[in-house]
RODRENDREN-121551 format. One record per residue (C-alpha): residue number from 1; residue in three letters; x, y, z. Coordinates in pm, 1 decimal. Last residue first. Layout:
<pts>
+-----+------+----------+----------+----------+
: pos : code :        X :        Y :        Z :
+-----+------+----------+----------+----------+
: NUM :  Ala :        X :        Y :        Z :
...
+-----+------+----------+----------+----------+
</pts>
This chain:
<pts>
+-----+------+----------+----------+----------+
: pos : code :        X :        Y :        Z :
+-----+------+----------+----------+----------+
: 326 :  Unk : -11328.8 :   8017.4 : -20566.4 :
: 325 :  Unk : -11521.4 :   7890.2 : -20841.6 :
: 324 :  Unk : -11576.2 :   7577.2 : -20703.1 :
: 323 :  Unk : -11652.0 :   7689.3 : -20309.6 :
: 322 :  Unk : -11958.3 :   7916.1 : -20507.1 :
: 321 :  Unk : -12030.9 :   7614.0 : -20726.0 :
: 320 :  Unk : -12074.4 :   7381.6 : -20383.8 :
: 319 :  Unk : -12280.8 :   7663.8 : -20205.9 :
: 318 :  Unk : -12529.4 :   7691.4 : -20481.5 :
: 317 :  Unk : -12601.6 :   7318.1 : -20523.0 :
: 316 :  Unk : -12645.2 :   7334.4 : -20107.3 :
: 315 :  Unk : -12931.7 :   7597.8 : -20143.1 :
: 314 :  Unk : -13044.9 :   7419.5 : -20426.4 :
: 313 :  Unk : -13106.1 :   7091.5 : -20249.7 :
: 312 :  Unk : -13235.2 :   7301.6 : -19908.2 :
: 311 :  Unk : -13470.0 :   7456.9 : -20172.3 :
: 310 :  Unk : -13605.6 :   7145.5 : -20293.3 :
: 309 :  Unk : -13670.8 :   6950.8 : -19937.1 :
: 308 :  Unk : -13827.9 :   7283.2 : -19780.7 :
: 307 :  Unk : -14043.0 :   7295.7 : -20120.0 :
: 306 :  Unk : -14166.7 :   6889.6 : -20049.9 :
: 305 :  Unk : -14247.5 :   6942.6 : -19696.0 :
: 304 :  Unk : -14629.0 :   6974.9 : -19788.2 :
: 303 :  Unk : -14586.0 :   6596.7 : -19959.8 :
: 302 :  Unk : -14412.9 :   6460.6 : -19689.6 :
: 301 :  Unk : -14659.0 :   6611.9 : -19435.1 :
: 300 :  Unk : -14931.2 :   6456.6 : -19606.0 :
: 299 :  Unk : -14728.9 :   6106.1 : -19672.7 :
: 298 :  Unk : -14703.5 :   6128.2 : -19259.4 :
: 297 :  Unk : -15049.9 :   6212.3 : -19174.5 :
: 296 :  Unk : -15196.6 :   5965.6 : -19420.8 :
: 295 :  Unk : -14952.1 :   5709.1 : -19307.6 :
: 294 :  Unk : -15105.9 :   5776.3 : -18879.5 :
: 293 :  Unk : -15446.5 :   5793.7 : -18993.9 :
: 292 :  Unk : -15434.6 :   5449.4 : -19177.1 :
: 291 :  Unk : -15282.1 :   5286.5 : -18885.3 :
: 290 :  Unk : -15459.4 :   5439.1 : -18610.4 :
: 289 :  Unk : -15664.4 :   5178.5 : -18430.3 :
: 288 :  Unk : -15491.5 :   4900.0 : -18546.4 :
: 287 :  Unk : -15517.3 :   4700.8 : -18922.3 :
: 286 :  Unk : -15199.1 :   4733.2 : -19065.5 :
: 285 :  Unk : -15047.6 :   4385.6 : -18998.0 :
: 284 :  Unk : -14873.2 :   4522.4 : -18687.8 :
: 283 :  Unk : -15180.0 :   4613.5 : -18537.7 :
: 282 :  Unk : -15387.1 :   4299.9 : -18669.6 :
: 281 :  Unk : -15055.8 :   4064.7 : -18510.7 :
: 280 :  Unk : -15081.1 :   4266.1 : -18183.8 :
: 279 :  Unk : -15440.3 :   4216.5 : -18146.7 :
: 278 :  Unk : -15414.7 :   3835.0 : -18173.9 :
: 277 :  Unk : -15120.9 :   3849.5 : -17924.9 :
: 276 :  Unk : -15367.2 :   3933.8 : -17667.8 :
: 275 :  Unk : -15088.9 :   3943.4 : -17374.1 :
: 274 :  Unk : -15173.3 :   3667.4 : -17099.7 :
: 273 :  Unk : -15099.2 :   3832.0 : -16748.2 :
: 272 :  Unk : -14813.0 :   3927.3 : -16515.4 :
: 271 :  Unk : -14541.5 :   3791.7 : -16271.8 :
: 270 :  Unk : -14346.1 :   4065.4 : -16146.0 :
: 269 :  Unk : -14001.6 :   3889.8 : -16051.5 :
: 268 :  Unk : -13783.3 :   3799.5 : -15786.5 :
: 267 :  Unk : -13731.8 :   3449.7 : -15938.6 :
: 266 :  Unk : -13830.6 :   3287.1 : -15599.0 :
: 265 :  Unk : -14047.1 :   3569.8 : -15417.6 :
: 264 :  Unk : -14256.7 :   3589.9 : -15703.0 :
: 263 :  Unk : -14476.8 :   3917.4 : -15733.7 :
: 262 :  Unk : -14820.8 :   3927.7 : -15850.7 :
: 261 :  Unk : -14974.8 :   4114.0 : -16160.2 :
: 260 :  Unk : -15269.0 :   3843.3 : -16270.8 :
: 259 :  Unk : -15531.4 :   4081.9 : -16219.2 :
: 258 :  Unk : -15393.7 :   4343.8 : -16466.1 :
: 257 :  Unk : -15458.8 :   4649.9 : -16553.4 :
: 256 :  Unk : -15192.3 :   4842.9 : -16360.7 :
: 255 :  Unk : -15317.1 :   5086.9 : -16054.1 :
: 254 :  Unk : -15251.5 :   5455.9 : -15950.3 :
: 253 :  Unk : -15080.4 :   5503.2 : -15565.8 :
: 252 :  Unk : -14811.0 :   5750.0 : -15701.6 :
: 251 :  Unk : -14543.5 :   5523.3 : -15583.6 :
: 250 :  Unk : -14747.8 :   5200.2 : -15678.1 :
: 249 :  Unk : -14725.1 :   5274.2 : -16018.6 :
: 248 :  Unk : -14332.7 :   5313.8 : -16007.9 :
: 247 :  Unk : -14293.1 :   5007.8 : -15769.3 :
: 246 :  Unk : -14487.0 :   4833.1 : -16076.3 :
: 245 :  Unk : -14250.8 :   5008.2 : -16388.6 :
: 244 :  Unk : -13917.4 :   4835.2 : -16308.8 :
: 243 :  Unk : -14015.6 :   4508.2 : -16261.8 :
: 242 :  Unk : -14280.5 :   4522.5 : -16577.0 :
: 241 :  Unk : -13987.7 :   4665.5 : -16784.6 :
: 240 :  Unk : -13728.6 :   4426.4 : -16659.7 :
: 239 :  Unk : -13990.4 :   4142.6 : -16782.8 :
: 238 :  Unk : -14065.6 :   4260.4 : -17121.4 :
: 237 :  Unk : -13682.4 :   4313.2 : -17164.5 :
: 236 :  Unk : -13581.8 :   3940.3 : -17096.5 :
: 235 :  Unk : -13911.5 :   3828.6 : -17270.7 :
: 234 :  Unk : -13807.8 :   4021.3 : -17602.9 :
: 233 :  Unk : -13452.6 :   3841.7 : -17597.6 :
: 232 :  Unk : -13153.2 :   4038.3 : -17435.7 :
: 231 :  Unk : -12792.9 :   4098.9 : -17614.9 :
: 230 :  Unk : -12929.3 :   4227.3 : -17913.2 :
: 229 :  Unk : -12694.6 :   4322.9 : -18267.0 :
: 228 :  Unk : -12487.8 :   4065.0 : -18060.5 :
: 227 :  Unk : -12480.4 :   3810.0 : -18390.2 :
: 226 :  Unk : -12594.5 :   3512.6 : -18231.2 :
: 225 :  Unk : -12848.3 :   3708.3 : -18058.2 :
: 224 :  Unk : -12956.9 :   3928.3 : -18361.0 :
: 223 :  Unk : -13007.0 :   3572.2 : -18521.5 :
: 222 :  Unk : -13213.2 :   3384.3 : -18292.6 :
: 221 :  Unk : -13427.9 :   3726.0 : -18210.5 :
: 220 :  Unk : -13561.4 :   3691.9 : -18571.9 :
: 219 :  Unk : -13873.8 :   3461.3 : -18576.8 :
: 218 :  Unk : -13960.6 :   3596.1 : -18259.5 :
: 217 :  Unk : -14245.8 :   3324.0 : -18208.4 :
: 216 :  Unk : -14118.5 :   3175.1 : -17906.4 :
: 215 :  Unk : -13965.5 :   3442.8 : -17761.3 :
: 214 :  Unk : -14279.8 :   3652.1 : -17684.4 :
: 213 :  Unk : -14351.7 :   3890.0 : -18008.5 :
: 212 :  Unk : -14188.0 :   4206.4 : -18013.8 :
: 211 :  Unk : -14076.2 :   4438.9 : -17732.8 :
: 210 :  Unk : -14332.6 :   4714.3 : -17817.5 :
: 209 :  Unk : -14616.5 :   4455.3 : -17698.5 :
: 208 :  Unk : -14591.2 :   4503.8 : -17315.8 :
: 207 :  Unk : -14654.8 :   4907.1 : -17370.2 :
: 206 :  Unk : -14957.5 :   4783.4 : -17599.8 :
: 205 :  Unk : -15118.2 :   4605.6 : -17256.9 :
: 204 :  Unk : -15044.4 :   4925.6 : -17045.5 :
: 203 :  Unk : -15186.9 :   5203.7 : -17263.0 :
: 202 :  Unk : -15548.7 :   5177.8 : -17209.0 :
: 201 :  Unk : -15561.4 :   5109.3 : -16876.7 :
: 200 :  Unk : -15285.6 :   5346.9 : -16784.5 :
: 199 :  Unk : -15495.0 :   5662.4 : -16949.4 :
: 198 :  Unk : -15816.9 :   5575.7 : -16800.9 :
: 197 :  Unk : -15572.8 :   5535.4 : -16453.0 :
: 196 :  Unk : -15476.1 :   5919.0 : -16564.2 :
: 195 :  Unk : -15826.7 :   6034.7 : -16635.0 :
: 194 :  Unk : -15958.3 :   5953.0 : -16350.5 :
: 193 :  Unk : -15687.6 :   6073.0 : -16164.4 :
: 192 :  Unk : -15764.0 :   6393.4 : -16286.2 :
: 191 :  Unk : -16147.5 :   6359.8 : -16245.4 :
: 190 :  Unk : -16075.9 :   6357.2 : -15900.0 :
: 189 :  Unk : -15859.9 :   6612.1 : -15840.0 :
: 188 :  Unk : -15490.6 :   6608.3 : -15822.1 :
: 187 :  Unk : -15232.4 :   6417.4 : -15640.9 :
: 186 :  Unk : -15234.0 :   6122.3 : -15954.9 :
: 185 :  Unk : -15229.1 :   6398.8 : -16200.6 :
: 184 :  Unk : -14860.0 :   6556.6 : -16070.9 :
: 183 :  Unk : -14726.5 :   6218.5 : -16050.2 :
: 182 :  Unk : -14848.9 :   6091.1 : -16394.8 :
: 181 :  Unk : -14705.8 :   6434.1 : -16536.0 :
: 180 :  Unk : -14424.3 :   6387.9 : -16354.9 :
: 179 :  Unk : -14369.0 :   6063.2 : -16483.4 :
: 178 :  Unk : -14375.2 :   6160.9 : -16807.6 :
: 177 :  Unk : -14118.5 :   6408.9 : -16793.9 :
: 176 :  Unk : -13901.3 :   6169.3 : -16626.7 :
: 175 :  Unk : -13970.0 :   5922.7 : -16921.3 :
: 174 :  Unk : -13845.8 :   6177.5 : -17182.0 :
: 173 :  Unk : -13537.3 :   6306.8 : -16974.3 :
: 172 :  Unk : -13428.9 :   5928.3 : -17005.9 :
: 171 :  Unk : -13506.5 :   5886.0 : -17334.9 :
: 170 :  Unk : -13252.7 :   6222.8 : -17396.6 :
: 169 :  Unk : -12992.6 :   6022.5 : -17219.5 :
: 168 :  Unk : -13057.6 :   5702.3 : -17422.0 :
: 167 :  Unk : -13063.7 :   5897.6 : -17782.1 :
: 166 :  Unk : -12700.1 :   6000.4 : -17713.1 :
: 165 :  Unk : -12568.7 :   5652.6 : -17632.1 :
: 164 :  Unk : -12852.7 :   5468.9 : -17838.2 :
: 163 :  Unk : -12616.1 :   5632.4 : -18174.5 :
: 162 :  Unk : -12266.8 :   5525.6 : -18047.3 :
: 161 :  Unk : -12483.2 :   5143.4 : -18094.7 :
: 160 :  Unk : -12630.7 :   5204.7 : -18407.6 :
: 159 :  Unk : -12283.9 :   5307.9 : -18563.0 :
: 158 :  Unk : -12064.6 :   5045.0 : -18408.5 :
: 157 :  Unk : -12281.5 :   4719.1 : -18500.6 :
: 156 :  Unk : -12200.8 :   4480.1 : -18237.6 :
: 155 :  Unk : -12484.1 :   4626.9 : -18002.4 :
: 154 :  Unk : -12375.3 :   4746.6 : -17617.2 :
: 153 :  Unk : -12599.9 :   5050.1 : -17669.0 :
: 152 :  Unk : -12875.5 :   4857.6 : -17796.1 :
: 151 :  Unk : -12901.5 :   4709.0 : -17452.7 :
: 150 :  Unk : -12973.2 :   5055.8 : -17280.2 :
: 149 :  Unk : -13205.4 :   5089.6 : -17600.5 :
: 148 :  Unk : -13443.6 :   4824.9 : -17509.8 :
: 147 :  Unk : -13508.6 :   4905.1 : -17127.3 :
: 146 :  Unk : -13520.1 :   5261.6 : -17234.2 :
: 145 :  Unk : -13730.7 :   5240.1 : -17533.4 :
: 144 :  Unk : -13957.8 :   5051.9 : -17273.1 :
: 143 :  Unk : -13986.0 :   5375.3 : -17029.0 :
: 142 :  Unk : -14033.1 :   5589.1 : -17329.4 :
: 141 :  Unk : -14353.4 :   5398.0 : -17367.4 :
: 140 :  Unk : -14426.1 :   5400.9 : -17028.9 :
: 139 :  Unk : -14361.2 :   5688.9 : -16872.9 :
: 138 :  Unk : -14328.4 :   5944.1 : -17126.4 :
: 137 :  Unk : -14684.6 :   5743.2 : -17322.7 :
: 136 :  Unk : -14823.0 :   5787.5 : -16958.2 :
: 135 :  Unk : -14771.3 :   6179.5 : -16938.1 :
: 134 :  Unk : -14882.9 :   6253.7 : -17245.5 :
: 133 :  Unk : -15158.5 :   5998.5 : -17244.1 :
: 132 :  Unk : -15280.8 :   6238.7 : -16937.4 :
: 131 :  Unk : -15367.9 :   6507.7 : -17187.4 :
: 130 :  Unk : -15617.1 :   6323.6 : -17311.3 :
: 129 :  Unk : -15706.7 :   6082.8 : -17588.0 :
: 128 :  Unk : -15407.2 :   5984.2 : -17774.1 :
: 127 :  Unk : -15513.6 :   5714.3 : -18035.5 :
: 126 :  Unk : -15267.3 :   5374.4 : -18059.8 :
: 125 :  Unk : -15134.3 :   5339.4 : -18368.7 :
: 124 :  Unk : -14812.7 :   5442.4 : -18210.9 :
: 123 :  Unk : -14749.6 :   5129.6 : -17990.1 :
: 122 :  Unk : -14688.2 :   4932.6 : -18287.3 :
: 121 :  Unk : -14336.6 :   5017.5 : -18331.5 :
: 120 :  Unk : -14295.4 :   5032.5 : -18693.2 :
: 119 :  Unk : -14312.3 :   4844.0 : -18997.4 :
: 118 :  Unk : -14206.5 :   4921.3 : -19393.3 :
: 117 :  Unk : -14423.3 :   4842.9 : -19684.3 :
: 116 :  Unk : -14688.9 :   5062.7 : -19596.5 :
: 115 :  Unk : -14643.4 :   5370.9 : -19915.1 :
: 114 :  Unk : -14487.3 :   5615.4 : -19678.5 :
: 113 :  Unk : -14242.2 :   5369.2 : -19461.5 :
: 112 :  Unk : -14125.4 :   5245.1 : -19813.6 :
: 111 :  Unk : -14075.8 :   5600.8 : -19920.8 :
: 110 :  Unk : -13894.0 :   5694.4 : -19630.7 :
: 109 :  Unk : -13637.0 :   5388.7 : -19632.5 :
: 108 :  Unk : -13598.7 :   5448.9 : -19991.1 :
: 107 :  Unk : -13507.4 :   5839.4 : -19973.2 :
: 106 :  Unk : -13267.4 :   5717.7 : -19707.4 :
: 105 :  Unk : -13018.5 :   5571.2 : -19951.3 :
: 104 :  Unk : -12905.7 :   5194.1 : -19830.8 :
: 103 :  Unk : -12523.2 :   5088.4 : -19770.3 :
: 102 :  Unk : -12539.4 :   5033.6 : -19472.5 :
: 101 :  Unk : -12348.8 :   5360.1 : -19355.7 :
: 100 :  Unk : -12690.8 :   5521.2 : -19497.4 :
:  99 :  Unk : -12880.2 :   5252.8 : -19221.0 :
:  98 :  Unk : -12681.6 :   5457.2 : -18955.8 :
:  97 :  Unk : -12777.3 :   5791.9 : -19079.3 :
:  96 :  Unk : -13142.2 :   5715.3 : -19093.6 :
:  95 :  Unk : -13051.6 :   5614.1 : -18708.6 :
:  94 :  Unk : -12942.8 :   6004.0 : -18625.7 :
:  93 :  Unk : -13206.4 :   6129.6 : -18813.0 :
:  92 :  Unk : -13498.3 :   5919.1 : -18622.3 :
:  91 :  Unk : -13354.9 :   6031.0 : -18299.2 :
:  90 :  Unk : -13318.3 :   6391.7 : -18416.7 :
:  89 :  Unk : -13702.4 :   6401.3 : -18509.2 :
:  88 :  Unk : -13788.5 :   6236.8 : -18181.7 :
:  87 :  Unk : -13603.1 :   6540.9 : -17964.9 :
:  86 :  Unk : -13783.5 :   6780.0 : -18169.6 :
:  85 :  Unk : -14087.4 :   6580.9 : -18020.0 :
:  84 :  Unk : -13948.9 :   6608.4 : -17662.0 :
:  83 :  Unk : -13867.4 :   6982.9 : -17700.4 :
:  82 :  Unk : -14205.1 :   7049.4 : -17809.8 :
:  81 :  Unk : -14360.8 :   6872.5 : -17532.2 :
:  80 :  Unk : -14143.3 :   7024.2 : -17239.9 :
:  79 :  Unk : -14209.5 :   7367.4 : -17399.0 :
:  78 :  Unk : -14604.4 :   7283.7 : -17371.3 :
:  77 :  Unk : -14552.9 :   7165.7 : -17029.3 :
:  76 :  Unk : -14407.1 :   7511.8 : -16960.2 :
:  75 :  Unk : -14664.3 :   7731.0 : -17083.0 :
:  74 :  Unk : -14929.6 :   7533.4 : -16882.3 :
:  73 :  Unk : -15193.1 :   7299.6 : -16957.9 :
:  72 :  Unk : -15059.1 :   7170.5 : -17293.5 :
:  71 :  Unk : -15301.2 :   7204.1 : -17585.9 :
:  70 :  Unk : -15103.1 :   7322.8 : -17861.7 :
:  69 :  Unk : -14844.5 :   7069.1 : -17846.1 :
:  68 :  Unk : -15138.1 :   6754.8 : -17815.2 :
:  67 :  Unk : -15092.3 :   6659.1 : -18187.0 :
:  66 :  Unk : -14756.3 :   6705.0 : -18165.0 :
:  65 :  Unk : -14727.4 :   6372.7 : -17907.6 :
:  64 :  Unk : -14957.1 :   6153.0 : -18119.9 :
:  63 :  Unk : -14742.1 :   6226.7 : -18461.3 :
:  62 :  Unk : -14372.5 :   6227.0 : -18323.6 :
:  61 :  Unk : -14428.7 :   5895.6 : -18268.2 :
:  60 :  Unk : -14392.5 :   5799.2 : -18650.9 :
:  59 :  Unk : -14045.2 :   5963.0 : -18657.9 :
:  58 :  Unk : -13909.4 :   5788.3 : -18381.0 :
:  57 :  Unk : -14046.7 :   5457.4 : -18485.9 :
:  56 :  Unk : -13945.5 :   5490.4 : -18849.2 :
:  55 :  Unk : -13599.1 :   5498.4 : -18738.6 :
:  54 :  Unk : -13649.3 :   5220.6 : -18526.4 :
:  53 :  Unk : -13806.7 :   5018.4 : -18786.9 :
:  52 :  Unk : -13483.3 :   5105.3 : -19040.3 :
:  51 :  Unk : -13237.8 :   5006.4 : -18743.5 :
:  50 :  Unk : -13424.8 :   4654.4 : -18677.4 :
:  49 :  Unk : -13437.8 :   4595.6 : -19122.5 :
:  48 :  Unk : -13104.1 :   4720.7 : -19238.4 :
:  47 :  Unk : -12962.9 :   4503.0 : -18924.4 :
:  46 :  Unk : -13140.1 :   4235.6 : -19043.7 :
:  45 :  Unk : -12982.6 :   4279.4 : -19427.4 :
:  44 :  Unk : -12615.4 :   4357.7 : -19309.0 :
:  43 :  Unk : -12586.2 :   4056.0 : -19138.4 :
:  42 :  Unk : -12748.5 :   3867.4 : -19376.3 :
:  41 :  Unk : -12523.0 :   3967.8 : -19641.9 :
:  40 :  Unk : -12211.7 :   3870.1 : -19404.2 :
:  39 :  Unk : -12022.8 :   4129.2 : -19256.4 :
:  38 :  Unk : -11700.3 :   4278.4 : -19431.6 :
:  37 :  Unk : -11560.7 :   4617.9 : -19246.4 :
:  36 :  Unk : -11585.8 :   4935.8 : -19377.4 :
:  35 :  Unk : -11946.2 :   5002.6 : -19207.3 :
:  34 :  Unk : -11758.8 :   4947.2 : -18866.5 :
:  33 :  Unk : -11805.5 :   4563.3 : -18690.8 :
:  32 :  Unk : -11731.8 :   4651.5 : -18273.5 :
:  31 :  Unk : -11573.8 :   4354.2 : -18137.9 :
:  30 :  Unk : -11700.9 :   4157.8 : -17911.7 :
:  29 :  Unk : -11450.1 :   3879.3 : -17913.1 :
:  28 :  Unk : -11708.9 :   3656.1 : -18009.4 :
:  27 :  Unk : -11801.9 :   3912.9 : -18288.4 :
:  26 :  Unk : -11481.6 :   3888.3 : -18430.1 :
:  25 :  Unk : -11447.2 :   3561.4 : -18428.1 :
:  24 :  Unk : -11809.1 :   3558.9 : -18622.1 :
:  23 :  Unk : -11676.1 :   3755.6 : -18894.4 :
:  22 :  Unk : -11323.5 :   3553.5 : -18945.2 :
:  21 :  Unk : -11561.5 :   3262.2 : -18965.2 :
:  20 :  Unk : -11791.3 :   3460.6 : -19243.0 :
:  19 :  Unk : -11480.6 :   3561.8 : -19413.9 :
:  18 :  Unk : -11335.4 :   3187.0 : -19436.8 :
:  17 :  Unk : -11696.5 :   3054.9 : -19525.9 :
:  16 :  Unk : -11736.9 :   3332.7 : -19828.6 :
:  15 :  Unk : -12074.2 :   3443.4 : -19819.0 :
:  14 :  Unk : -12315.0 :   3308.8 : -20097.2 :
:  13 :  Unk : -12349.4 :   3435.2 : -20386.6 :
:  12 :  Unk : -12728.7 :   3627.7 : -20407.1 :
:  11 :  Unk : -12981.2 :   3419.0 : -20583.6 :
:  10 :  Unk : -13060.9 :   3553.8 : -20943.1 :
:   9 :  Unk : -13359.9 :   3712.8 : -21009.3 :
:   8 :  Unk : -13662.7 :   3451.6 : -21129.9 :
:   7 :  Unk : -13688.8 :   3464.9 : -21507.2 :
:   6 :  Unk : -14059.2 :   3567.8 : -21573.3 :
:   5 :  Unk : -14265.0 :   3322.0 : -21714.7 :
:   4 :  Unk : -14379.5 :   3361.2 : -22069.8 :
:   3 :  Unk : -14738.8 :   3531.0 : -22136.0 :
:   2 :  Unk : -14941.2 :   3242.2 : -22300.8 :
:   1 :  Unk : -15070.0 :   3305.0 : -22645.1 :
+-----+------+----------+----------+----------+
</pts>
């Protein structure tokens, strides 16, 4: 006997025109929409999606940088470090926050970042070599959350955006820590700078990829733009990064992998290479150098955090019958 067909979930009601015109005025005017206000489904469902992938982001890249806590060079780099990945953990918290005010529990955001359903910057499935990764991922990789979250800061959505505020000035002590690390290699011996331009080669091409797909196949940029959740498109950012990061490199006389890099006195700009989009799509899809490593890590720490998790709950049932009976 043939199994019956399952009944296809009904299709969300559409948005009410009048609210959805009232919605856009608002955004227009450049409002700020607050998690009381209406916003279209959609709305609400990309936003759900960017915040969510940030959130994961910050907690993800936590990994690489905490691997290489115990192995600092000097007492103080190793503070630096630590500080910097506590700093992650509270960026990640403070935009698991924002998604709650969307109307989605956090438990599912983790558990579909745990089991490969959710994405994440791509840039952390990337392995850390040496200690001079440290000081490039600060510099450039912090460097493009920078470019990125400066915008985020002016986003329509009030929560994410008070959110970049704070996160923006820690970024900001993040890439400066970096950069001194770059600095401080590049003036060293030889090996040192060997192993800082080993460093740049390898993380230069995936620091071009954190802003998304080029413009033309950013299947969701339309939207966030019409809505002001982004006010630049991928390109836009890729290209201040790249102008703001080659007078960097050639301060501290180190060299970017690429043969195409040339400036253009017309637009002003740092012309640069082909990206290999092909090795972006198997990153994203799963398939990168650290993928697997970097779940595994996470579900493991999940699952060892499970007792902190429990007693915090009981701790906090405890407190609430103790207020009670007073």
């Amino acid at each position: 006997m043939a199994t019956p067909a399952k009944t296809p979930p009904p299709a969300p009601p559409a948005d009410d025109p009048a609210l959805v015109a009232a919605f856009e005025a608002r955004i227009a005017a450049g409002e700020s929409i607050e998690p009381k206000d209406w916003m279209p489904a959609r709305y609400r469902k990309q936003l759900t999606r960017m915040m969510a992938q940030h959130a994961h982001s910050e907690i993800v890249g936590m990994l690489p940088e905490g691997n290489w806590i115990t192995r600092a060079p000097t007492l103080r780099r190793k503070m630096s470090l630590i500080a910097k990945v506590q700093d992650e953990a509270g960026h990640g918290l403070y935009i698991y926050c924002g998604t709650e005010t969307l109307g989605v529990e956090r438990d599912e955001l983790v558990e579909q970042l745990h089991d490969g359903r959710a994405k994440y910057s791509s840039i952390f499935n990337y392995p850390t070599l040496s200690w001079a990764d440290m000081g490039v991922i600060g510099w450039f990789v912090d460097g493009a959350a920078i470019v990125n979250q400066t915008v985020l800061a002016k986003a329509s959505y009030g929560p994410y955006a008070r959110a970049m505020v704070r996160i923006c000035k820690e970024e900001n002590f993040h890439k400066r820590q970096g950069y001194e690390i770059c600095a401080t290699l590049a003036k060293g011996t030889p090996a040192q700078r060997a192993m800082l331009q080993d460093a740049i080669d390898r993380f230069w091409w995936p620091s071009l990829m954190m802003f998304g797909p080029s413009d033309k196949d950013s299947p969701n940029s339309a939207e966030l733009l019409r809505w002001r959740v982004k006010r630049k498109t991928n390109d836009e950012l890729r290209q201040r990064f790249v102008n703001l990061t080659v007078p960097q490199a050639q301060a501290i006389g180190v060299t970017l992998p690429d043969p195409d890099l040339r400036f253009n006195e017309e637009t002003k700009n740092w012309e640069f290479g082909e990206i290999d989009w092909a090795e972006f799509r198997e990153v994203i899809s799963g398939n990168g150098p650290c993928n697997r490593e970097r779940l595994a890590a996470r579900n493991a720490a999940h699952a060892e955090g499970a007792w902190v998790r429990e007693a915090a709950l009981a701790h906090a049932a405890k407190r609430h019958r103790t207020t009670e009976a007073a």
